[in-house]
N, CA, C and O atoms as a Maestro MAE file, in Angstrom:
{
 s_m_m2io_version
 :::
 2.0.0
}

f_m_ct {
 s_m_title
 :::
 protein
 m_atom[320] {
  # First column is atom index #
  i_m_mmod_type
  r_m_x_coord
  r_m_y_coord
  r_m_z_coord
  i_m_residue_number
  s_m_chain_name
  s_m_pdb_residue_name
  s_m_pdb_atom_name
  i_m_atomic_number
  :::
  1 25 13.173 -3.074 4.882 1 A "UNK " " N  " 7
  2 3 11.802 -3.483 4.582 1 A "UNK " " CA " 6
  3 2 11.851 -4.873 3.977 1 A "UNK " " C  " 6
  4 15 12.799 -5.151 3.242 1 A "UNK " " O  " 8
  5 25 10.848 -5.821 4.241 2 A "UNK " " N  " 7
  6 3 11.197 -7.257 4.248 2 A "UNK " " CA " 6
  7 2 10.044 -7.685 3.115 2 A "UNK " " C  " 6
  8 15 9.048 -8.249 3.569 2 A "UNK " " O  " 8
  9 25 10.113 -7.443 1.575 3 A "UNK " " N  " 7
  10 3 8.770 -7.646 1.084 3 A "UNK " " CA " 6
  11 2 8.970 -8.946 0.404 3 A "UNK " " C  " 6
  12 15 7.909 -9.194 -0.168 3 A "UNK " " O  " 8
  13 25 9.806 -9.871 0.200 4 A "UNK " " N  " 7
  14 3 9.721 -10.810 0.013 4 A "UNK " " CA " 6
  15 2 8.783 -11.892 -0.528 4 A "UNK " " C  " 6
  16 15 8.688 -12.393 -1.649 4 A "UNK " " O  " 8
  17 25 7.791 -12.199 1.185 5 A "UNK " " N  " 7
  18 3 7.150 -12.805 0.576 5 A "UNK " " CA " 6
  19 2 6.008 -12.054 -0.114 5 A "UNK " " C  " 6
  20 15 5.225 -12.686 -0.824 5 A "UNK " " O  " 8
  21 25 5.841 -10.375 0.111 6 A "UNK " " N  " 7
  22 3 4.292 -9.705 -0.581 6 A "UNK " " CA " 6
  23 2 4.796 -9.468 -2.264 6 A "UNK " " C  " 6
  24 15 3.994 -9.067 -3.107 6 A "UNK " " O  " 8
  25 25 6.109 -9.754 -2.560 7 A "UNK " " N  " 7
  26 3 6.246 -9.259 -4.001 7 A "UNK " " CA " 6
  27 2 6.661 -10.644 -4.838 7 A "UNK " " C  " 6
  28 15 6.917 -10.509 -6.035 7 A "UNK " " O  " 8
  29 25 6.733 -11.980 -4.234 8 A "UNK " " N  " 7
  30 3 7.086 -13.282 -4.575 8 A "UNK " " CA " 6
  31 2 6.552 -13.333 -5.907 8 A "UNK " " C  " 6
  32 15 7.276 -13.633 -6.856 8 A "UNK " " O  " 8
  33 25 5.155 -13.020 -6.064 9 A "UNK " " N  " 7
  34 3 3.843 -13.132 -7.210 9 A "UNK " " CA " 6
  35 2 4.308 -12.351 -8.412 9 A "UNK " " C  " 6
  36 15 4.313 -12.743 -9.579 9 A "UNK " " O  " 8
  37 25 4.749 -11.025 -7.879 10 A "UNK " " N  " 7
  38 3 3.868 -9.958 -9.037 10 A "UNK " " CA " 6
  39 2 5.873 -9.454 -9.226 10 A "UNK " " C  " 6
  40 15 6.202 -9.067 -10.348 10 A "UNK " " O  " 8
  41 25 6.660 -9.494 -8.447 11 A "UNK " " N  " 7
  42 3 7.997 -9.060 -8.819 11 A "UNK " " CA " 6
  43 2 8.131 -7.560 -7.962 11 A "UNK " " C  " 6
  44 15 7.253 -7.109 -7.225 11 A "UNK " " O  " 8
  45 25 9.445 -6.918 -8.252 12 A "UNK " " N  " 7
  46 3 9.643 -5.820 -7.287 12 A "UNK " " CA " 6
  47 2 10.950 -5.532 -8.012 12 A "UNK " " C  " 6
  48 15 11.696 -6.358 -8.538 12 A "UNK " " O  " 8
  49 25 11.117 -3.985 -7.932 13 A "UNK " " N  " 7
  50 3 11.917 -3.362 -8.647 13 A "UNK " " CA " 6
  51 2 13.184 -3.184 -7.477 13 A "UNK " " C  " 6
  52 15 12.731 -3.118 -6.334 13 A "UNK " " O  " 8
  53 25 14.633 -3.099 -7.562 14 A "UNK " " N  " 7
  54 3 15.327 -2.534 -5.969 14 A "UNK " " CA " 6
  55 2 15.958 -1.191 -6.425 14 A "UNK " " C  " 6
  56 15 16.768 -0.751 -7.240 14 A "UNK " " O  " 8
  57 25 15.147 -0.804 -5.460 15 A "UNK " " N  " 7
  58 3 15.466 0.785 -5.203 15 A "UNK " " CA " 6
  59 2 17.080 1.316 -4.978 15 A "UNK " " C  " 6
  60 15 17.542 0.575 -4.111 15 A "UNK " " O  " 8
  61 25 17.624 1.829 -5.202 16 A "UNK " " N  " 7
  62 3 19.101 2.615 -4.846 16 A "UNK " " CA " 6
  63 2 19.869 2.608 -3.689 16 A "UNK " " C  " 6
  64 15 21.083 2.431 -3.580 16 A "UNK " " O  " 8
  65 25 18.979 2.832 -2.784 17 A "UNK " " N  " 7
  66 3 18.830 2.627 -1.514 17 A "UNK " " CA " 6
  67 2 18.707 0.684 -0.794 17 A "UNK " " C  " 6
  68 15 18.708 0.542 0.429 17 A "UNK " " O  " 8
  69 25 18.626 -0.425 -1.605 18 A "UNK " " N  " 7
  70 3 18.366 -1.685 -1.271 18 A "UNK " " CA " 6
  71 2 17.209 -1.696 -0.743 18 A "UNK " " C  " 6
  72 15 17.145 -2.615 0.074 18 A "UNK " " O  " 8
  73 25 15.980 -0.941 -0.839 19 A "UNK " " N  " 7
  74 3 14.789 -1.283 -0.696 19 A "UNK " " CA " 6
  75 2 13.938 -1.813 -1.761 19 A "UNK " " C  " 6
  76 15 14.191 -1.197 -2.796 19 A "UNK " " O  " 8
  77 25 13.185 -2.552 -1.910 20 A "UNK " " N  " 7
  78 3 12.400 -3.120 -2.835 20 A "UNK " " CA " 6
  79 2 11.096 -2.550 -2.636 20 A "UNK " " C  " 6
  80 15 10.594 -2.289 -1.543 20 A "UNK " " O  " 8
  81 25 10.402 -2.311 -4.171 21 A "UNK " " N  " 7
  82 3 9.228 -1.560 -4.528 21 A "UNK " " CA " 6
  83 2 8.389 -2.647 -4.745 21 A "UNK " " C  " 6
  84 15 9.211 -3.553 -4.874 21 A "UNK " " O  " 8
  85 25 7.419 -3.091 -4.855 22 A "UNK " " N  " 7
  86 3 6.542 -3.891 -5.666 22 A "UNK " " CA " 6
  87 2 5.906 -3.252 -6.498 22 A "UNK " " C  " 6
  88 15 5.115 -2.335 -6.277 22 A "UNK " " O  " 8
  89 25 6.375 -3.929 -8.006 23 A "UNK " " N  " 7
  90 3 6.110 -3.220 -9.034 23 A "UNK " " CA " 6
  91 2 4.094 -3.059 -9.108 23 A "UNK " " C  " 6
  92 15 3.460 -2.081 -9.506 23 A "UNK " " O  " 8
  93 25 3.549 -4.368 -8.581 24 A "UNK " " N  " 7
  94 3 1.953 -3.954 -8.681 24 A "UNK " " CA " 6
  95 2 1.999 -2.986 -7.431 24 A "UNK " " C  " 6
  96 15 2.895 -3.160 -6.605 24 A "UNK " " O  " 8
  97 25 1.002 -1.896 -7.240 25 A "UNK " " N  " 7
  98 3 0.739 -1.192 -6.160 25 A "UNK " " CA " 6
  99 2 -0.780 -0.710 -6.457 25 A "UNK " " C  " 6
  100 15 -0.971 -0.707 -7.673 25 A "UNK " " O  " 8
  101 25 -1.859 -0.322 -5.758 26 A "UNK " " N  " 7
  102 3 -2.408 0.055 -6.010 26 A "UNK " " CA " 6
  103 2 -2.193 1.660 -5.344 26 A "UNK " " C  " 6
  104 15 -1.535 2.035 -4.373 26 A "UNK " " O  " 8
  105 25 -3.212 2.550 -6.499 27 A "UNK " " N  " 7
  106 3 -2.587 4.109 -6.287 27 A "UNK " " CA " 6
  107 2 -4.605 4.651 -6.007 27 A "UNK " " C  " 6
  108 15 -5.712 4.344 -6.449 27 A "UNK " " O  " 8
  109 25 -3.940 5.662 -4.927 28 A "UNK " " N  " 7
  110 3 -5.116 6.406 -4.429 28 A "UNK " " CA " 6
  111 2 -5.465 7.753 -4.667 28 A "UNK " " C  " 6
  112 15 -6.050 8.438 -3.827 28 A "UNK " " O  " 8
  113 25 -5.018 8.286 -6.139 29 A "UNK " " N  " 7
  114 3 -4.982 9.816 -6.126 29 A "UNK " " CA " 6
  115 2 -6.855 9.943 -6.652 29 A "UNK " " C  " 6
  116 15 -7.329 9.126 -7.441 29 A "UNK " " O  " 8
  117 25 -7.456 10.764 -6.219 30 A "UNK " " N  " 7
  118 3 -8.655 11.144 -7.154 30 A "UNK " " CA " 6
  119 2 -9.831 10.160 -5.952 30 A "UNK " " C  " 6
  120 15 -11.053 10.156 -6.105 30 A "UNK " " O  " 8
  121 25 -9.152 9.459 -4.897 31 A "UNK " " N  " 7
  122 3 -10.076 8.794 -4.013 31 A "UNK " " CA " 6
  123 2 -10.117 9.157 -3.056 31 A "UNK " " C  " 6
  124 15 -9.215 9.257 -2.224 31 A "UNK " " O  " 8
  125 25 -11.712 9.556 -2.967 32 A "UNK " " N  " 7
  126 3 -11.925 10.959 -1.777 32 A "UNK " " CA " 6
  127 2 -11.611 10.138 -0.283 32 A "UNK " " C  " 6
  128 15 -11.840 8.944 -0.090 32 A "UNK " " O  " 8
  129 25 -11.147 10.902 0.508 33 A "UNK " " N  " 7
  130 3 -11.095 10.271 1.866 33 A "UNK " " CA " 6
  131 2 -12.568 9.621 2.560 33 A "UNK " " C  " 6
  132 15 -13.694 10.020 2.265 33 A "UNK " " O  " 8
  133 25 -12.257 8.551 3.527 34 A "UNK " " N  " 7
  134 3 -13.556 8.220 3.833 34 A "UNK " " CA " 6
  135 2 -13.932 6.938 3.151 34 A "UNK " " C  " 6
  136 15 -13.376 6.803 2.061 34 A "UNK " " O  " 8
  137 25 -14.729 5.964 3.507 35 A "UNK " " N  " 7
  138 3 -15.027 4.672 3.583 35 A "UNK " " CA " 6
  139 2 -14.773 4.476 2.193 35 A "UNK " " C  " 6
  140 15 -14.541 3.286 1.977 35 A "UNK " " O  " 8
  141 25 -14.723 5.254 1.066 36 A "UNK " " N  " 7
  142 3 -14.629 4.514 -0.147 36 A "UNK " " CA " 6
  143 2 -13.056 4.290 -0.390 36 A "UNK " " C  " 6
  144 15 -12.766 3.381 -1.168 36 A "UNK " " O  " 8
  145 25 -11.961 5.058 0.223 37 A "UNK " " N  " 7
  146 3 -10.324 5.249 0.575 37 A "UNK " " CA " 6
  147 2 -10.542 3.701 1.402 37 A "UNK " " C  " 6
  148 15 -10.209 2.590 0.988 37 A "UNK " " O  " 8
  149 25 -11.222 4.063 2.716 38 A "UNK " " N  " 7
  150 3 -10.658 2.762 3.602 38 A "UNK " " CA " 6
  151 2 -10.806 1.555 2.716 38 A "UNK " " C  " 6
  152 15 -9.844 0.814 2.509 38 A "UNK " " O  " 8
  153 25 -12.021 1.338 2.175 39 A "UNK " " N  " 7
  154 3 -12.324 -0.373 1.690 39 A "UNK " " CA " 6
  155 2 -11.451 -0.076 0.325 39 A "UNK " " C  " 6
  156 15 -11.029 -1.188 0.008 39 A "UNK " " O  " 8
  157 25 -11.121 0.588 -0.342 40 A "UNK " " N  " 7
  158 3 -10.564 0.739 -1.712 40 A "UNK " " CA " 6
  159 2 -9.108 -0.113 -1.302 40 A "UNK " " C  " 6
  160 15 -8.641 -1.005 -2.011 40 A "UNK " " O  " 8
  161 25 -8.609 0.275 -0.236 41 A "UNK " " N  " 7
  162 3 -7.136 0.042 0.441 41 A "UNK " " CA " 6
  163 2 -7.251 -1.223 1.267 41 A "UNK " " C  " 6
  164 15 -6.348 -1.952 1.677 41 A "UNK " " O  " 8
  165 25 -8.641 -1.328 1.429 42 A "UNK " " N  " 7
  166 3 -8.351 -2.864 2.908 42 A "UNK " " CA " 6
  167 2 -8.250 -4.049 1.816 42 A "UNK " " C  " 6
  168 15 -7.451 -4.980 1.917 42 A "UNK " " O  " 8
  169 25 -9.459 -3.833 0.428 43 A "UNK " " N  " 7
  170 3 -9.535 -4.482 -0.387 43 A "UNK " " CA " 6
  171 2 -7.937 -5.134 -1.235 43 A "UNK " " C  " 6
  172 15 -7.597 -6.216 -1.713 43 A "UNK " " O  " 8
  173 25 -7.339 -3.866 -1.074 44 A "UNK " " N  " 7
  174 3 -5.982 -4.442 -2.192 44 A "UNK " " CA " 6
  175 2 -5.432 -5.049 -1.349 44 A "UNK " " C  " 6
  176 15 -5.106 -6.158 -1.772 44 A "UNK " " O  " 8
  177 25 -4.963 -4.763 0.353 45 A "UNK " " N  " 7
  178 3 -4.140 -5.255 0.826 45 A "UNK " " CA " 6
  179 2 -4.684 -6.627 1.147 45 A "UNK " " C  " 6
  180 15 -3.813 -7.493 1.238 45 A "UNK " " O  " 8
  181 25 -5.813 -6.981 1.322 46 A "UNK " " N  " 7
  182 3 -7.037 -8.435 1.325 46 A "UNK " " CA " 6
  183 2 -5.878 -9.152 0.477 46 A "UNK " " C  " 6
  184 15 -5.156 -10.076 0.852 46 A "UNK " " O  " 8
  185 25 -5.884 -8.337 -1.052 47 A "UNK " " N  " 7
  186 3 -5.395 -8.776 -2.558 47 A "UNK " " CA " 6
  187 2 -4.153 -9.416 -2.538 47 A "UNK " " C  " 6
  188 15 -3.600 -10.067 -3.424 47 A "UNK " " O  " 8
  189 25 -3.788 -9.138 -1.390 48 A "UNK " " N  " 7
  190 3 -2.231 -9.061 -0.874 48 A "UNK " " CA " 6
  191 2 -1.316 -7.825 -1.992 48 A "UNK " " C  " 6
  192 15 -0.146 -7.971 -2.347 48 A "UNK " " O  " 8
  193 25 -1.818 -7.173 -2.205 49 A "UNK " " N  " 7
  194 3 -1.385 -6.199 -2.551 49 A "UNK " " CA " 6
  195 2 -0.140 -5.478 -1.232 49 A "UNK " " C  " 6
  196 15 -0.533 -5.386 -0.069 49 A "UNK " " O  " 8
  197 25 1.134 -5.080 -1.566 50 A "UNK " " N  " 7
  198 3 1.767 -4.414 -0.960 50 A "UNK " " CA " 6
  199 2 2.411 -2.980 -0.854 50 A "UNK " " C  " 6
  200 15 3.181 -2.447 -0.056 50 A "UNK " " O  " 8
  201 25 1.649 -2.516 -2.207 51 A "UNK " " N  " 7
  202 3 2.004 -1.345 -2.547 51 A "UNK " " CA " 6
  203 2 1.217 -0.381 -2.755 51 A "UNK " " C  " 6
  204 15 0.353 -0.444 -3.629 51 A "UNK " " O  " 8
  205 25 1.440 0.967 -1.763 52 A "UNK " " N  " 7
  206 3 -0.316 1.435 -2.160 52 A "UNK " " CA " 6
  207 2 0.577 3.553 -1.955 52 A "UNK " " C  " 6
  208 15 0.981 4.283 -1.049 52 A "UNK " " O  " 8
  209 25 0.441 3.585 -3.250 53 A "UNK " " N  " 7
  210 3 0.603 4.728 -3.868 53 A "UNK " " CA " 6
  211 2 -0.032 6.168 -3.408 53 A "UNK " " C  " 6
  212 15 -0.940 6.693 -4.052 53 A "UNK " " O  " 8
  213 25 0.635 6.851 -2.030 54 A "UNK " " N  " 7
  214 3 -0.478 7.655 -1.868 54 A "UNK " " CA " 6
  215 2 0.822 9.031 -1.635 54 A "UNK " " C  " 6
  216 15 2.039 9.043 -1.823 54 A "UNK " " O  " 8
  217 25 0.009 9.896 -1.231 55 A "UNK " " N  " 7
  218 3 0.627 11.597 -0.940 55 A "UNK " " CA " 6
  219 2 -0.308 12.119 -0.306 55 A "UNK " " C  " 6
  220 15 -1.533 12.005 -0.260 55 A "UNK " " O  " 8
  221 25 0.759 12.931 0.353 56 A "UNK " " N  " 7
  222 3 -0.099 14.238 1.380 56 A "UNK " " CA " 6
  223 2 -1.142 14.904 0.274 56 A "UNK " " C  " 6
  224 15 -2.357 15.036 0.132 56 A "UNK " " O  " 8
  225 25 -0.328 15.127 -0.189 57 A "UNK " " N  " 7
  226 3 -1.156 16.236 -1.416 57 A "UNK " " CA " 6
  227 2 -2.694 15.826 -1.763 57 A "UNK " " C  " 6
  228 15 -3.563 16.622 -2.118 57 A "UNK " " O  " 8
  229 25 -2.862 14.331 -1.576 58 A "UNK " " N  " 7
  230 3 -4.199 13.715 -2.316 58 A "UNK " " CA " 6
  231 2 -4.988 14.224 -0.902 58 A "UNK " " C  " 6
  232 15 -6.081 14.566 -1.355 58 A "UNK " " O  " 8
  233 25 -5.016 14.360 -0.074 59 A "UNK " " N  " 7
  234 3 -5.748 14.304 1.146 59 A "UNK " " CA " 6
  235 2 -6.753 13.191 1.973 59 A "UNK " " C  " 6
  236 15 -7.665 13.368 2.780 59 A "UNK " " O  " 8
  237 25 -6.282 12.236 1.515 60 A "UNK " " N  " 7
  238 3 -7.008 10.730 1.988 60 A "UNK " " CA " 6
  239 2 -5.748 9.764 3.067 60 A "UNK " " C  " 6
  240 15 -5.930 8.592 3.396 60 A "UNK " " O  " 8
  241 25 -4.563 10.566 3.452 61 A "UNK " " N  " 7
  242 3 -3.664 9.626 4.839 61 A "UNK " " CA " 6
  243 2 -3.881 9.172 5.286 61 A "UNK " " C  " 6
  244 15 -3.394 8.064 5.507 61 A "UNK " " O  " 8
  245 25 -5.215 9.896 6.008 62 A "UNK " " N  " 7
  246 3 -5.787 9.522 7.235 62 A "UNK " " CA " 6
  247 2 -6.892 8.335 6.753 62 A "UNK " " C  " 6
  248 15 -7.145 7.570 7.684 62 A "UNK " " O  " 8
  249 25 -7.406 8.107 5.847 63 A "UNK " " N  " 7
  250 3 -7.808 6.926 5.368 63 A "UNK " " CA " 6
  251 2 -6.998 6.078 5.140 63 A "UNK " " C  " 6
  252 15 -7.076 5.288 6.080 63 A "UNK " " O  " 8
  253 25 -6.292 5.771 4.488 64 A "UNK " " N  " 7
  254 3 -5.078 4.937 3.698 64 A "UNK " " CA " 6
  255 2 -4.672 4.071 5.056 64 A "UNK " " C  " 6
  256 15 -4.801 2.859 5.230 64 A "UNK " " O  " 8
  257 25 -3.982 5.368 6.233 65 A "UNK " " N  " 7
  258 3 -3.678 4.960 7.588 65 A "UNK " " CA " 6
  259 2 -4.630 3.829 8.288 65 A "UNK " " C  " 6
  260 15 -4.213 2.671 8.281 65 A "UNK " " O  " 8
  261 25 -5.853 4.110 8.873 66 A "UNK " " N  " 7
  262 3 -6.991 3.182 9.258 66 A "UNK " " CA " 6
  263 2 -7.192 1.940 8.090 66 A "UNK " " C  " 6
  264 15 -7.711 0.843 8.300 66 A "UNK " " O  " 8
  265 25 -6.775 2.311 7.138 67 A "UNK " " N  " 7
  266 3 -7.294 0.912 6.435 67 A "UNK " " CA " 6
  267 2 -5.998 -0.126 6.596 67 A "UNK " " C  " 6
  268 15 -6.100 -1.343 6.751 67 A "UNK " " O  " 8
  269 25 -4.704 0.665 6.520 68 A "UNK " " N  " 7
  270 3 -3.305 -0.451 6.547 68 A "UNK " " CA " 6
  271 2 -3.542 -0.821 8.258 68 A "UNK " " C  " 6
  272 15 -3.168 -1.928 8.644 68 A "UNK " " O  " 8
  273 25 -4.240 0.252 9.357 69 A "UNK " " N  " 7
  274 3 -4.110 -0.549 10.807 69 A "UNK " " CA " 6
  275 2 -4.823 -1.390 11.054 69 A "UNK " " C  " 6
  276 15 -4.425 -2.432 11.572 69 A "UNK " " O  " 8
  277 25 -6.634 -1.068 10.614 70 A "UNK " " N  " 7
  278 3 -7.308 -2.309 10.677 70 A "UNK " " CA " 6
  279 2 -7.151 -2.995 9.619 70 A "UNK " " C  " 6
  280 15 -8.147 -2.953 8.898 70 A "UNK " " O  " 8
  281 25 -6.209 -3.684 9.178 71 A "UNK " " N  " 7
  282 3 -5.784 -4.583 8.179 71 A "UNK " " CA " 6
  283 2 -5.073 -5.541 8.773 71 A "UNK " " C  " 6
  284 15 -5.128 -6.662 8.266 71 A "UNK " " O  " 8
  285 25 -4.275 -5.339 9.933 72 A "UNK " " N  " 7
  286 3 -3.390 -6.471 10.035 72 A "UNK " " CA " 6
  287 2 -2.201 -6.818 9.586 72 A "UNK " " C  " 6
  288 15 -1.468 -7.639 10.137 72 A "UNK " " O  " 8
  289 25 -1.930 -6.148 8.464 73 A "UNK " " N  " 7
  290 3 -0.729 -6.322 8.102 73 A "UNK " " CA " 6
  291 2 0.510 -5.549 8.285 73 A "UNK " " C  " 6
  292 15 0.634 -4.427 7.793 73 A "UNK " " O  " 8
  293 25 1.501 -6.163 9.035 74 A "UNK " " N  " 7
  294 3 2.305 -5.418 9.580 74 A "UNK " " CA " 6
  295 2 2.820 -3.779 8.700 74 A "UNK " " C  " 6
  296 15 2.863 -3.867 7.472 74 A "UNK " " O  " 8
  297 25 2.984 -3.152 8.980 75 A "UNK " " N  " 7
  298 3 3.790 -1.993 8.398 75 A "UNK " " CA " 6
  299 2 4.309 -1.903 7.788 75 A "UNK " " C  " 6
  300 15 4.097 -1.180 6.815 75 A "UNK " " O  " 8
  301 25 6.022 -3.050 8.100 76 A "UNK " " N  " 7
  302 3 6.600 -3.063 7.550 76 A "UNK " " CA " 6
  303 2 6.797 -4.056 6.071 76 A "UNK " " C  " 6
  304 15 7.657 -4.284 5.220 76 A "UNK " " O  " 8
  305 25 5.390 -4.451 6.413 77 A "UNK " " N  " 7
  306 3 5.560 -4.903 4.426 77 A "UNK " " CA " 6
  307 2 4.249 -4.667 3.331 77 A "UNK " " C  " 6
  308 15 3.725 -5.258 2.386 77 A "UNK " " O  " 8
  309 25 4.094 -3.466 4.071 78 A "UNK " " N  " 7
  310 3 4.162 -2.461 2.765 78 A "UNK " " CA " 6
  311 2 4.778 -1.349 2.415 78 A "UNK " " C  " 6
  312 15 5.274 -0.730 3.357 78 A "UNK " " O  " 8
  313 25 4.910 -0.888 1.342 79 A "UNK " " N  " 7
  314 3 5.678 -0.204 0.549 79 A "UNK " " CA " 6
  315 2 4.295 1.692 0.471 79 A "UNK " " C  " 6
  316 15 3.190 1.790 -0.061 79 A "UNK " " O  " 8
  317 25 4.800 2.352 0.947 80 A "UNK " " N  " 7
  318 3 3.571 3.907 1.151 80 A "UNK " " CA " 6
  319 2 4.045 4.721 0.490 80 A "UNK " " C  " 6
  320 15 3.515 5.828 0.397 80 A "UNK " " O  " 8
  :::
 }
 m_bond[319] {
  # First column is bond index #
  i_m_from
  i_m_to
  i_m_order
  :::
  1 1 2 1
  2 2 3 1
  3 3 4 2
  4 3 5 1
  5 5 6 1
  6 6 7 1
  7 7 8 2
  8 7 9 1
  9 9 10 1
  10 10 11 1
  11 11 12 2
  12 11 13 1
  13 13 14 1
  14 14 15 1
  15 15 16 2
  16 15 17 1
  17 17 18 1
  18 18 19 1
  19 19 20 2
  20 19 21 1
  21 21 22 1
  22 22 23 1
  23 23 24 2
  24 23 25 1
  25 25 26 1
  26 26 27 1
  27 27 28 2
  28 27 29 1
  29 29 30 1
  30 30 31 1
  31 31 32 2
  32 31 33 1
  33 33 34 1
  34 34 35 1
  35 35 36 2
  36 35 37 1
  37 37 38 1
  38 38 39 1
  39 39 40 2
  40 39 41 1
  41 41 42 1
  42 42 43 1
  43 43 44 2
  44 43 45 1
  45 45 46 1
  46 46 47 1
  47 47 48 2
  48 47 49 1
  49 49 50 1
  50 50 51 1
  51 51 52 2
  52 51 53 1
  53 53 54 1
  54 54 55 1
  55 55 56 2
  56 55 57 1
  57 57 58 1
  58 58 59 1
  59 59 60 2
  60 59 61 1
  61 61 62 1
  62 62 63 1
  63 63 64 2
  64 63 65 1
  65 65 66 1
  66 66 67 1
  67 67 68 2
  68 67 69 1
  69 69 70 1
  70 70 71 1
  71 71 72 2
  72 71 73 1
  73 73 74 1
  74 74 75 1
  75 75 76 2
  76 75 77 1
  77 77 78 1
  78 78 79 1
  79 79 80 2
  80 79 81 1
  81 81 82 1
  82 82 83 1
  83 83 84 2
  84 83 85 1
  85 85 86 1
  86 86 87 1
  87 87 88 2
  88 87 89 1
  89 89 90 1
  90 90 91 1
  91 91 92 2
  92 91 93 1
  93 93 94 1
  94 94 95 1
  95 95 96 2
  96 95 97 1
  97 97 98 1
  98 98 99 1
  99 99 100 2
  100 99 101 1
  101 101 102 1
  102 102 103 1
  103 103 104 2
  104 103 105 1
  105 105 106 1
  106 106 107 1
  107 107 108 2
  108 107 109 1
  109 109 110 1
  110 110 111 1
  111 111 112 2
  112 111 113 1
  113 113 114 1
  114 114 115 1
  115 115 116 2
  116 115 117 1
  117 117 118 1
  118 118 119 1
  119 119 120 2
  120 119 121 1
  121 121 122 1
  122 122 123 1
  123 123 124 2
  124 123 125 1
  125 125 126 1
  126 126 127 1
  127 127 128 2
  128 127 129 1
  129 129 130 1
  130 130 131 1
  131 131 132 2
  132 131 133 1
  133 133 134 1
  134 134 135 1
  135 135 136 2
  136 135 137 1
  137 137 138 1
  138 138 139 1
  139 139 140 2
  140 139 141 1
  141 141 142 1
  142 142 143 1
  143 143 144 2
  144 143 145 1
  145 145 146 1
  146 146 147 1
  147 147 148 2
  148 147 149 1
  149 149 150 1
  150 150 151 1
  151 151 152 2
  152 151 153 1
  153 153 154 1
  154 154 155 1
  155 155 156 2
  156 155 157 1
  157 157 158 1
  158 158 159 1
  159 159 160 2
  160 159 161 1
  161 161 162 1
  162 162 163 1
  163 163 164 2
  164 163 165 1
  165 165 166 1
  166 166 167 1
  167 167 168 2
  168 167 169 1
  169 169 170 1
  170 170 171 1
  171 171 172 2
  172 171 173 1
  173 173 174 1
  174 174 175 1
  175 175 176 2
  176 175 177 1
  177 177 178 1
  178 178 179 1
  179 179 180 2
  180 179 181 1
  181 181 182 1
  182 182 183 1
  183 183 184 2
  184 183 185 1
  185 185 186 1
  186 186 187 1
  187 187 188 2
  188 187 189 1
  189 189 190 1
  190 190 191 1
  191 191 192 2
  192 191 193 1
  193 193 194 1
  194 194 195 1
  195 195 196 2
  196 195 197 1
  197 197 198 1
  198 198 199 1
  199 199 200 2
  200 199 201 1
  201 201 202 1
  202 202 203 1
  203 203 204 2
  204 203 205 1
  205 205 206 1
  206 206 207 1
  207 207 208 2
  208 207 209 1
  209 209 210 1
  210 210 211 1
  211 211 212 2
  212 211 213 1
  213 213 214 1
  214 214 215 1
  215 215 216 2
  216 215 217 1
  217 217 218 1
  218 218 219 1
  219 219 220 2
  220 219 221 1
  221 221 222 1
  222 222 223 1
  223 223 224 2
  224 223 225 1
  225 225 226 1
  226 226 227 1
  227 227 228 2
  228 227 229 1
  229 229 230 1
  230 230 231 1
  231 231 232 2
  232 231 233 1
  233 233 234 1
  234 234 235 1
  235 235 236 2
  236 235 237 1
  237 237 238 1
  238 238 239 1
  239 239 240 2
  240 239 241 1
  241 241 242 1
  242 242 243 1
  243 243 244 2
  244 243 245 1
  245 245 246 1
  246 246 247 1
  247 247 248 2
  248 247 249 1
  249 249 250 1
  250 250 251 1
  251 251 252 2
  252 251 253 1
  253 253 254 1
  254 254 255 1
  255 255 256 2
  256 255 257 1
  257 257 258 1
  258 258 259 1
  259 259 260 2
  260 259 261 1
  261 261 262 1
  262 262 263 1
  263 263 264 2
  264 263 265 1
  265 265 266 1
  266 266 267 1
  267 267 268 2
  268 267 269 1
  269 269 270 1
  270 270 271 1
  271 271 272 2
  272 271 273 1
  273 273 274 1
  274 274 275 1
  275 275 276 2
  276 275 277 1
  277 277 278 1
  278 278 279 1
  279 279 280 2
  280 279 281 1
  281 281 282 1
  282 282 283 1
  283 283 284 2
  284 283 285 1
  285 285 286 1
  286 286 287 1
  287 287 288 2
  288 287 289 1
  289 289 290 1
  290 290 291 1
  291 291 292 2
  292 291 293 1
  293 293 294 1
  294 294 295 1
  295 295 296 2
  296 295 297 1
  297 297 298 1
  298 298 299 1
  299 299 300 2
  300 299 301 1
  301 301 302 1
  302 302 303 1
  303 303 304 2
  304 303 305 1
  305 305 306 1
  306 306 307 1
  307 307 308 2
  308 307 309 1
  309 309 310 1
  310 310 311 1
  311 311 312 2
  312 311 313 1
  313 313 314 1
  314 314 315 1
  315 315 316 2
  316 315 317 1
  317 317 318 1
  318 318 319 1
  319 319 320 2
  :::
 }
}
C-alpha cells in the first residue's frame, strides 16, 4: 500500500506487517448507512483524508464502498 503521499501531512504509524496506517482517519461507527455514510466519507476523502475506520459489524460497507468508488481515489491509498 503506497500512502505516502496521503499521510505526508498528518504522519502514519508502520504496521508489523510494513504497511503504513495514517494516524488521522476518519471513523464511521454510529453512522447509519445511506447518504449521510456516503457524503460523511466522500467529504473526508475530498479532506484528503486516507483513513476511514469502518467494520462489518457497523452495517454501513456498502456505503463507505460507493463513497471510496465515486470518489476517485484509487483503492489502494486508502487505509479500510
Amino acid at each position: 500500500m503506497n500512502l505516502n503521499a496521503a499521510t505526508s501531512g498528518g504522519g502514519a504509524c508502520l504496521l508489523a506487517d510494513g504497511n503504513q496506517v495514517p494516524v488521522l482517519g476518519l471513523g464511521v461507527w454510529q453512522v447509519p448507512a445511506g447518504r449521510a455514510c456516503v457524503n460523511a466519507v466522500r467529504w473526508a476523502l475530498d479532506a484528503c483524508y486516507r483513513h476511514i475506520d469502518t467494520a462489518q459489524a457497523y452495517g454501513n460497507e456498502e456505503s463507505v464502498g460507493r463513497a471510496l468508488r465515486d470518489s476517485g481515489v484509487p483503492r489502494d491509498q486508502v487505509f479500510i
